[in-house]
DSSP file (Angstrom, degrees, kcal/mol; ACC not computed):
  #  RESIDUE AA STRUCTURE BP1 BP2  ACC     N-H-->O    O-->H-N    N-H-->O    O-->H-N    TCO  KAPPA ALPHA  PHI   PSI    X-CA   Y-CA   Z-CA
    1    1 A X     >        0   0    0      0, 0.0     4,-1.6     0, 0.0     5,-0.2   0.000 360.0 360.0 360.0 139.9  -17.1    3.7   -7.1
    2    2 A X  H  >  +     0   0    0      2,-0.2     4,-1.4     1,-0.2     0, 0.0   0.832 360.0  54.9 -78.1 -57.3  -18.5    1.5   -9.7
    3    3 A X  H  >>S+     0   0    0      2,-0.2     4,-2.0     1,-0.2     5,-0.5   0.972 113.4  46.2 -74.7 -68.5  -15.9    1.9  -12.3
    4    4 A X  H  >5S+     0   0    0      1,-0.3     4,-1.7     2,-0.2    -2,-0.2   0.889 112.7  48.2 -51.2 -53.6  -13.0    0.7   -9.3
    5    5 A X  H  X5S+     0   0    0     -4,-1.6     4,-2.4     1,-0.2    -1,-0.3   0.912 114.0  44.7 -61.8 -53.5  -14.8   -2.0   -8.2
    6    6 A X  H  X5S+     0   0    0     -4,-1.4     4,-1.0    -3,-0.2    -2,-0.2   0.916 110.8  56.1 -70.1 -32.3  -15.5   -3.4  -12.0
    7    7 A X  H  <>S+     0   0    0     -4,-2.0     5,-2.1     1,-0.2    -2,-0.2   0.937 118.7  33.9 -88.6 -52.6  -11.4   -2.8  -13.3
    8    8 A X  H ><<S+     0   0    0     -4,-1.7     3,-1.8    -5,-0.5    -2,-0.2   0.775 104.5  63.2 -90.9   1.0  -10.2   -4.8  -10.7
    9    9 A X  H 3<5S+     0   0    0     -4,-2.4    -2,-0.2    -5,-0.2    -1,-0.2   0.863 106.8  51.0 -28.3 -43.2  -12.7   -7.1  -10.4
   10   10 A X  T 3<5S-     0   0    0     -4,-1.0    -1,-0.2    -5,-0.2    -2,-0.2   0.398 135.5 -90.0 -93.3   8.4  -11.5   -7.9  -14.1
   11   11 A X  T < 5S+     0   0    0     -3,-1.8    14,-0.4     1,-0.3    -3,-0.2   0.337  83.1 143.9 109.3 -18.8   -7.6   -8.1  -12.7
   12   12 A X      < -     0   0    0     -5,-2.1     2,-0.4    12,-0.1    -1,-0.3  -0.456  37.4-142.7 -23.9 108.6   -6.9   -4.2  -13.2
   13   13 A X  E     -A   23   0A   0     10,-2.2    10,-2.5    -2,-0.2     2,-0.9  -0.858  12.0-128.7 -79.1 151.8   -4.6   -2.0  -10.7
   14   14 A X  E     -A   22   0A   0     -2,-0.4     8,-0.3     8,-0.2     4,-0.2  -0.576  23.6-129.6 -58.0  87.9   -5.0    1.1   -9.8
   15   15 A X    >   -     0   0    0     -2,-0.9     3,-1.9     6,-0.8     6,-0.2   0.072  22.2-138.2 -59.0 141.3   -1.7    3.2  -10.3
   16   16 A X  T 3  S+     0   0    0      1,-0.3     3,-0.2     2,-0.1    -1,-0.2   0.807 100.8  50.3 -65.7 -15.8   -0.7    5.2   -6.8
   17   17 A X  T 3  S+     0   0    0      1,-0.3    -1,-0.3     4,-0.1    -2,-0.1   0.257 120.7  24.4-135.9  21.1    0.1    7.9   -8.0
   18   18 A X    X   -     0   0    0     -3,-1.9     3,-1.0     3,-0.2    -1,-0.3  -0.299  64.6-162.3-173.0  95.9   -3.3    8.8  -10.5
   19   19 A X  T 3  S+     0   0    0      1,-0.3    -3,-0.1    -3,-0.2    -5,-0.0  -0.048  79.0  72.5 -54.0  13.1   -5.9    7.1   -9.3
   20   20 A X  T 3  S+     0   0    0     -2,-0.3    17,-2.5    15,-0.0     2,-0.5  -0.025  86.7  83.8-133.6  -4.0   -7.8    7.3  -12.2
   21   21 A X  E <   - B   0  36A   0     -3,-1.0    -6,-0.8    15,-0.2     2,-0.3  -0.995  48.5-174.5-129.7 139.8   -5.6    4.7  -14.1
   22   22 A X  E     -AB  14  35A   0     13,-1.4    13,-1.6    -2,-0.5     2,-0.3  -0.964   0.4-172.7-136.1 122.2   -5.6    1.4  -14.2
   23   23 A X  E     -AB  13  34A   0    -10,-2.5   -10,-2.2    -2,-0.3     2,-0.6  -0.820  19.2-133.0-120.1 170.6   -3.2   -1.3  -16.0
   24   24 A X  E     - B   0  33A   0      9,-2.0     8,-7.2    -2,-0.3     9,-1.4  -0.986  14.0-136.4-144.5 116.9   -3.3   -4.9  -16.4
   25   25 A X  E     - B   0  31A   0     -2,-0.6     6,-0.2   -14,-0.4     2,-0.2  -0.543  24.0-149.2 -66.6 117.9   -0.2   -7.3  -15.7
   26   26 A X    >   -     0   0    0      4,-2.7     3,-3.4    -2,-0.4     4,-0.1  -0.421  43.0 -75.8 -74.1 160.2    0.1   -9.8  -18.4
   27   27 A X  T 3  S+     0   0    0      1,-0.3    -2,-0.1    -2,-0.2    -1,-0.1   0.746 131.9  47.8 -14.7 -58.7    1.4  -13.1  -17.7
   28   28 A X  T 3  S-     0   0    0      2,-0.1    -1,-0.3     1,-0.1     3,-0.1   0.435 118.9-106.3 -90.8   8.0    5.1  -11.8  -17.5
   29   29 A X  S <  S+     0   0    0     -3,-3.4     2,-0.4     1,-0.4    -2,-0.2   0.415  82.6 128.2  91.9  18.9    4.2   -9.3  -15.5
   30   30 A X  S    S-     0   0    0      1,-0.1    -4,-2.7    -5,-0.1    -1,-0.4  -0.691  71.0 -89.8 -99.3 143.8    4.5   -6.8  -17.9
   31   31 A X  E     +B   25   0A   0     -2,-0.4    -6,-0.2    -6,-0.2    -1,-0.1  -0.338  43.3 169.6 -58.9 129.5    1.2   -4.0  -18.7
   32   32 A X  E     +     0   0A   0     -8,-7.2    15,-4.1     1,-0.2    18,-0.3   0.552  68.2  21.8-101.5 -19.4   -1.0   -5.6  -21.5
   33   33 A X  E     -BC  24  46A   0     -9,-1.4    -9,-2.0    13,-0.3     2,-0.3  -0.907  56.5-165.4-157.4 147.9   -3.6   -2.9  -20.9
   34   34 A X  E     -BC  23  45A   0     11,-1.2    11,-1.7    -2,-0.3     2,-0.3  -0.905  12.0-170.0-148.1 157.0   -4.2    0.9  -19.4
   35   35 A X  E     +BC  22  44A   0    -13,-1.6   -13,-1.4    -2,-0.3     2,-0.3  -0.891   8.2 177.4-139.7 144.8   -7.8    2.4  -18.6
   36   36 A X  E     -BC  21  43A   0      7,-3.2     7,-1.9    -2,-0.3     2,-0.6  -0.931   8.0-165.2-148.6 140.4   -8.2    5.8  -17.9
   37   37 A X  E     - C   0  42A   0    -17,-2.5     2,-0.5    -2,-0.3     5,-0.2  -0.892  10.4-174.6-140.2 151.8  -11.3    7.9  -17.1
   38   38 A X  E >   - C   0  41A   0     -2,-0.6     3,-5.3     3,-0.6    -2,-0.0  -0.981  68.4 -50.7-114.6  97.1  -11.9   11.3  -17.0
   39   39 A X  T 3  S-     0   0    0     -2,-0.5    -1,-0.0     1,-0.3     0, 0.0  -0.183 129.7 -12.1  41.4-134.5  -15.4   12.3  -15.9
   40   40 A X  T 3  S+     0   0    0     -3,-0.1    -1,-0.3     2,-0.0     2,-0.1   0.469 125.2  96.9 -80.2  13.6  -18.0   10.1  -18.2
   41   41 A X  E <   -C   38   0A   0     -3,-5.3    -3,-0.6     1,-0.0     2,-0.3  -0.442  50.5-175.1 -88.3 163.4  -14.8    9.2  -20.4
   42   42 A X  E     -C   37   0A   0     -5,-0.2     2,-0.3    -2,-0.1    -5,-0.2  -0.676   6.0-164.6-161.1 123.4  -13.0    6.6  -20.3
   43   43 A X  E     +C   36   0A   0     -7,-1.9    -7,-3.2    -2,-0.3     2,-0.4  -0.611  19.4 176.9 -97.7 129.6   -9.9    6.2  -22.6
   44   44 A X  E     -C   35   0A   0     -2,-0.3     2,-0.3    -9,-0.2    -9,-0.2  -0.994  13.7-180.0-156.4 158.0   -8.3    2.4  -23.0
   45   45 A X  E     +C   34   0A   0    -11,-1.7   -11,-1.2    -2,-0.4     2,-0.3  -0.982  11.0 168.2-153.0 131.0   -5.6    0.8  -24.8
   46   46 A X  E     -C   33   0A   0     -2,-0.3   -13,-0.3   -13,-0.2     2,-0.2  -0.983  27.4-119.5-162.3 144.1   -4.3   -3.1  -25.0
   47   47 A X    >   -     0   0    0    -15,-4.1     3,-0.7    -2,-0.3     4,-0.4  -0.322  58.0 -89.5 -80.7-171.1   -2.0   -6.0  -26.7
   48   48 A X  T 3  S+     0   0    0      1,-0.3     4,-0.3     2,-0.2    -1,-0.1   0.277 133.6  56.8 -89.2 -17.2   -3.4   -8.7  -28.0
   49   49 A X  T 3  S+     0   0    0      1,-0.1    -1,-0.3   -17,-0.1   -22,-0.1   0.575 103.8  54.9 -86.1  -0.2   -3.0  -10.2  -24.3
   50   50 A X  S X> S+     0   0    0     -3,-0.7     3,-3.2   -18,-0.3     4,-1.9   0.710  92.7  92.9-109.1 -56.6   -5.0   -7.3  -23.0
   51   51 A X  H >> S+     0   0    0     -4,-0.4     3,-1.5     1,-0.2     4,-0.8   0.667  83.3  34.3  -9.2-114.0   -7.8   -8.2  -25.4
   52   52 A X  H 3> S+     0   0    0     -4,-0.3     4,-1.9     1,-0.3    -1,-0.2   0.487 114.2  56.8 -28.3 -32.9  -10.2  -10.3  -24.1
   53   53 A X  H <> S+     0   0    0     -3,-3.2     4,-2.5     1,-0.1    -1,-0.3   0.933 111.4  48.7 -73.7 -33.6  -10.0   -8.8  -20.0
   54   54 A X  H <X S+     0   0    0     -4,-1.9     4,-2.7    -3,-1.5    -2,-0.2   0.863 111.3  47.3 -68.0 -36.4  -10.9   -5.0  -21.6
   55   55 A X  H  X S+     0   0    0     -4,-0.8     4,-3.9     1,-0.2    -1,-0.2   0.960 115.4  47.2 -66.0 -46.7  -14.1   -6.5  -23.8
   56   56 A X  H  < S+     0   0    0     -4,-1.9    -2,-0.2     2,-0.2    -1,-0.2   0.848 119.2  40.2 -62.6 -20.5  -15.2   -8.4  -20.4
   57   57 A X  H >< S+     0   0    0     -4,-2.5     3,-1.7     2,-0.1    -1,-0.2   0.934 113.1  55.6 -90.9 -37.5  -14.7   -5.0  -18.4
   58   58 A X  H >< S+     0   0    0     -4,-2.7     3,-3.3     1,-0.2     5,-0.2   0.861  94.7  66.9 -23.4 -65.3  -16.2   -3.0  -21.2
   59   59 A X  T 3< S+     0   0    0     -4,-3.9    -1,-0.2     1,-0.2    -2,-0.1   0.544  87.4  64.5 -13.3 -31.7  -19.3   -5.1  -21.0
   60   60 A X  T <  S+     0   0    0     -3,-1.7     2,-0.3    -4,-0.1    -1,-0.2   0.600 100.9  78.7 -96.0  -9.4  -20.3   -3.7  -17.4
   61   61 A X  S <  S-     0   0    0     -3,-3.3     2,-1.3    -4,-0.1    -4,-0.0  -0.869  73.1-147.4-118.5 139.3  -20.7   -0.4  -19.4
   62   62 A X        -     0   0    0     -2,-0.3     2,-0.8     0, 0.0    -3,-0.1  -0.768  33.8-165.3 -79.5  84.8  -23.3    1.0  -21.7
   63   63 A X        -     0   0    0     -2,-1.3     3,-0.1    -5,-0.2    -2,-0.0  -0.480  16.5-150.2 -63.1  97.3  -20.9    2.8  -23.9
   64   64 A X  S    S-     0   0    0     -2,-0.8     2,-0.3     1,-0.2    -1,-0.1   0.970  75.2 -21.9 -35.1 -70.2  -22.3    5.7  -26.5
   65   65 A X        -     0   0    0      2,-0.0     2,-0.8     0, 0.0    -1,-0.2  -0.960  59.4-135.5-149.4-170.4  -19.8    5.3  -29.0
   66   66 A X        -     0   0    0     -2,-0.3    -3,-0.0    -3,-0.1     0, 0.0  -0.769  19.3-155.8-148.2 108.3  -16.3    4.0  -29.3
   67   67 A X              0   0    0     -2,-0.8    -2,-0.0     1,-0.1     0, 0.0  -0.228 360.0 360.0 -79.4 174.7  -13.8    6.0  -31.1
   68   68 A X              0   0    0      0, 0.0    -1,-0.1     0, 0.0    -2,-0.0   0.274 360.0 360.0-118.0 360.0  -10.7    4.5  -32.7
């Protein structure tokens, strides 16, 4: 799967127990970042430490629009 391969590529795990989400450990080991998708959605949320990995995993995607 395309989307698994690309979310940790960018440093993302998978959580065991809904494979369909993905966080990202900050520095202190604490979640900076969550992905989730849902069919062709894909739902994501990040601090400010989070930033920068979620635009570079974003990137891989030709997104339609991007709600706030």
């Amino acid at each position: 799967m395309q989307l698994d391969g690309d979310a940790k590529d960018c440093g993302f795990k998978a959580s065991v127990i809904y494979p369909a989400l993905y966080y990202l450990p900050g520095s202190d080991g604490d979640c900076v970042a969550l992905l989730a998708s849902h069919v062709d959605d894909l739902r994501y949320t990040y601090l400010p430490e989070g930033e920068e990995v979620v635009a570079k995993f974003l990137q891989k995607f030709e997104l339609g629009s991007r709600g706030r």
